[in-house]
N, C-alpha and C positions, 0 to 999 in steps of 0.2 A: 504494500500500500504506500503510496506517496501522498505528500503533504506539501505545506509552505511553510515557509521557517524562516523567521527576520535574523539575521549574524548580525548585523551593525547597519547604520544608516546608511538605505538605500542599495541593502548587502540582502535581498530576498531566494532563497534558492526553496525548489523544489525537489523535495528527495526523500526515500527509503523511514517508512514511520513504521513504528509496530501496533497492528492491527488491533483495535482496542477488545476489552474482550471483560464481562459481568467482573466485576473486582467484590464488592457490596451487595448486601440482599435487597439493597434500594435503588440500584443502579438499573438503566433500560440503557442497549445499545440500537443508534439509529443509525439508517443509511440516509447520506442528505440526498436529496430531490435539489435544493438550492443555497448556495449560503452566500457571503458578499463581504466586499471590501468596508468597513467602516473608517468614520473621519477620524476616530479616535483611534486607528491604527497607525494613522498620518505623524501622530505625534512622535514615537522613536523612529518610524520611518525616516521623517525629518532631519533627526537627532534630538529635537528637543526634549525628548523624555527618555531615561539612560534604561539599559534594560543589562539584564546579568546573565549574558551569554545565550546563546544560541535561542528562541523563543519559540514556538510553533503557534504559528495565527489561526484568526476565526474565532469570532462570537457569536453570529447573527445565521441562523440556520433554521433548517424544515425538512421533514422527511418523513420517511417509513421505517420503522419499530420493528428491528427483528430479533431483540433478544430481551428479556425483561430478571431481574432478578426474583426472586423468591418471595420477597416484601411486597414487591409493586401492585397495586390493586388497580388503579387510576386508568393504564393505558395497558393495552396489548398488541402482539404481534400483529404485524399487517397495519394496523392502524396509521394514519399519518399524523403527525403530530409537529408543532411548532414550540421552538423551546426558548427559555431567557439565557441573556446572557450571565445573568448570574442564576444560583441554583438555588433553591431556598424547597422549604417541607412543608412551609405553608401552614403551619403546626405552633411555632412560636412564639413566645409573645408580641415579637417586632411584626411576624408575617398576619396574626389576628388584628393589627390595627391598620393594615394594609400597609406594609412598608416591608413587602417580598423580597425586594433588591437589598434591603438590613437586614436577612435571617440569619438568627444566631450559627445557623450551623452550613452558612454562605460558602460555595466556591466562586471562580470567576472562570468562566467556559473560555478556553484558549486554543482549542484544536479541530475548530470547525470546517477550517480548511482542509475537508481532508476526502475521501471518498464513507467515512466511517466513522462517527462518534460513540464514547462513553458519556454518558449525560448522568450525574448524581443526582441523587433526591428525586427522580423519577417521577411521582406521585405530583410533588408541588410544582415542578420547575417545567414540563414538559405538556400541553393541553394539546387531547387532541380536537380533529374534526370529525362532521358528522360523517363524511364519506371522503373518499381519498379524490381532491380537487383537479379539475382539466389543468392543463399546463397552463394556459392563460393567466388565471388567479393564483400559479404558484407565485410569481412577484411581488402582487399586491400583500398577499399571507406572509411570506418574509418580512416584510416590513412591522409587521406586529412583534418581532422576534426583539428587536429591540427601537428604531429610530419612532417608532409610532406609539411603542407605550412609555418612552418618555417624554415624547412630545406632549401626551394626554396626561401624564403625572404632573407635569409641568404649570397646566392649566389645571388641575386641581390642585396641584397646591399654592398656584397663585391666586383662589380663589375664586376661577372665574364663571359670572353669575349671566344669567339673561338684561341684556339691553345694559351691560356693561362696557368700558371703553378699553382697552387692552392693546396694548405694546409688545411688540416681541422682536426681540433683539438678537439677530443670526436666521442667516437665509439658508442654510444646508438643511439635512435631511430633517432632522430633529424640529428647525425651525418652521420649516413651511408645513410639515405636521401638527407642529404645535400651533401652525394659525389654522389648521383643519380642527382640530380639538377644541380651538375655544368658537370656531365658528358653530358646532355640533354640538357647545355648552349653551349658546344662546345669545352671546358675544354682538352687540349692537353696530361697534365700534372698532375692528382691529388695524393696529396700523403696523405694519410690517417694517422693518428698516433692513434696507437691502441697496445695493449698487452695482447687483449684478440683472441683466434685463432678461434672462428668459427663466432666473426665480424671482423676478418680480412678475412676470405672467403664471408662475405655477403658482405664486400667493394668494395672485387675483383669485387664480381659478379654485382656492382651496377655500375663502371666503375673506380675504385682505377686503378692505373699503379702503387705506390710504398705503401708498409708499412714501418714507421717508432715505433720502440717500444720504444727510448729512449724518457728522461725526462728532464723538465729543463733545462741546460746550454746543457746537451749534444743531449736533443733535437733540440734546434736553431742549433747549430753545426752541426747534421746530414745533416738539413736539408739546411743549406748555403754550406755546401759541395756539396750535389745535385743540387745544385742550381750554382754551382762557382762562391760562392760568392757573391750571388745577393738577393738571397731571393725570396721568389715568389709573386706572382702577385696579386694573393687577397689571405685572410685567412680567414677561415670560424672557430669562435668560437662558438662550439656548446655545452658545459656544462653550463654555466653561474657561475662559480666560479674566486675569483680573480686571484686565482693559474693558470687556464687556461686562463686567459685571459692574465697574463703575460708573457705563454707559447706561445704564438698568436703575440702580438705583435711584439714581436725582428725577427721572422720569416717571419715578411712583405717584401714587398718590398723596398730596400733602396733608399731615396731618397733626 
C-alpha cells in the first residue's frame, strides 16, 4: 500500500505504508472512496509549522467499512461512512456538550492519504449513510468530513441567530462554508471579506449579501460603516492566524 508522506517543506513523497489492520476492539478499518488536500496541511508544507520527521498526511476522508473491531456497534461492513478528523467516543463529558473535536480520549487522523485507513473510536468519530452515494455526491459528502462542520461550528458558536448581521473573515474552504452555515442559520446580513473574485462569487452563491476586500484598520472601518457604527453580530474567524483574528475582533459587536 502506498501513501503520502510530508519529509520537510515542500519535500512530499509517495511510498510503501503498512496496510492498517483492527489494533483496538473500537477500531473500524475503511477503504477511502475520497479524501483531499486541506489548507491546514499548507502550513508545514510551507515550512511555517515545524513537524518531527517524516509525517504521513490526510484528515479529511469517506468510504466503505470493511473491517470493524469487536466493540463497534454504530457502523458495519459495506456501509459507507464519512469520518472526522479528529476521533472522539462521543461518550465524554466534552463530547455530551457537543465539543467532539475536545474528547477526552481525542486522536488527530493523519493517514488518510492512503488507499486504506485505521479510524479509532469507530462508534463516535465515523457516521455512516443511508445507502452507499452515486459518485457525484461523493464530493459534496467529503466536505462534511471536516471544512463544513467547522465552518457550521463556527457559526454556532459565534452565535448566529435569524435576521442577524455576521462577518466572516477568510474566503477558503472553511470560510465560504461558514457563510453557507450562517446563511442556513437565518443570517439576514452576511458580509464576506475576500479579495479573491471567483470566492467572492462562491460566497454570493453560498448566501454572502456584501463583499468586503479591505484590510486591517480599513477593514473594521468598512465594515462599522455598514454596520452604522455598531459592528455586527457574530464574526466568524475562519483562517486561524493572529492577523485574522485581530481583523475579527474590532469588527464584533460593540458592547
Amino acid at each position: 500500500m502506498r501513501g503520502t508522506v510530508l519529509y520537510s517543506p515542500r519535500d512530499i513523497r509517495f511510498e510503501d505504508r503498512e496496510p492498517p489492520r483492527i489494533e483496538q476492539p473500537t477500531d473500524a478499518v475503511v477503504r477511502i472512496t475520497a479524501t483531499c488536500v486541506c489548507g491546514s496541511d499548507l502550513w508545514p508544507y510551507r515550512g511555517l509549522q515545524p513537524i518531527n520527521g517524516p509525517t504521513p498526511m490526510g484528515h479529511e476522508y469517506c468510504g466503505i467499512v470493511e473491517e470493524v473491531g469487536s466493540a463497534v456497534k454504530s457502523v458495519k461492513r459495506g456501509q459507507f461512512v464519512i469520518g472526522s478528523f479528529a476521533t472522539s467516543d462521543n461518550t465524554c463529558p466534552n463530547c455530551q456538550i457537543g465539543y467532539q473535536s475536545s474528547c477526552m480520549r481525542r486522536e488527530f487522523i493523519s493517514r488518510a492519504q492512503t488507499p486504506v485507513l485505521r479510524v479509532p473510536l469507530a462508534d463516535g468519530t465515523l457516521v455512516p449513510t443511508p445507502g452507499v452515494p452515486s459518485d457525484d455526491l461523493v464530493p459534496s459528502l467529503l466536505t462534511t468530513s471536516d471544512v463544513l462542520g467547522t465552518g457550521w461550528f463556527a457559526a454556532d458558536a459565534a452565535n448566529v441567530k435569524p435576521g442577524s448581521i455576521v462577518v466572516v473573515v477568510g474566503d477558503g474552504a472553511v470560510g465560504l462554508l461558514g457563510v453557507l452555515s450562517a446563511k442556513q442559520m437565518g443570517a439576514e446580513r452576511i458580509i464576506a471579506m475576500s479579495r479573491h473574485e471567483k470566492r467572492q462569487q462562491l460566497a454570493c452563491k453560498f448566501g454572502a449579501t456584501d463583499i468586503v476586500t479591505e484590510r486591517g484598520d480599513e477593514g473594521v472601518a468598512r465594515i462599522m460603516d455598514m454596520t452604522k457604527g455598531v459592528g455586527a453580530d457574530s464574526v466568524l474567524e475562519c483562517v486561524g492566524t493572529q492577523q485574522s483574528m485581530m481583523q475579527a475582533i474590532p469588527a464584533s459587536l460593540i458592547v
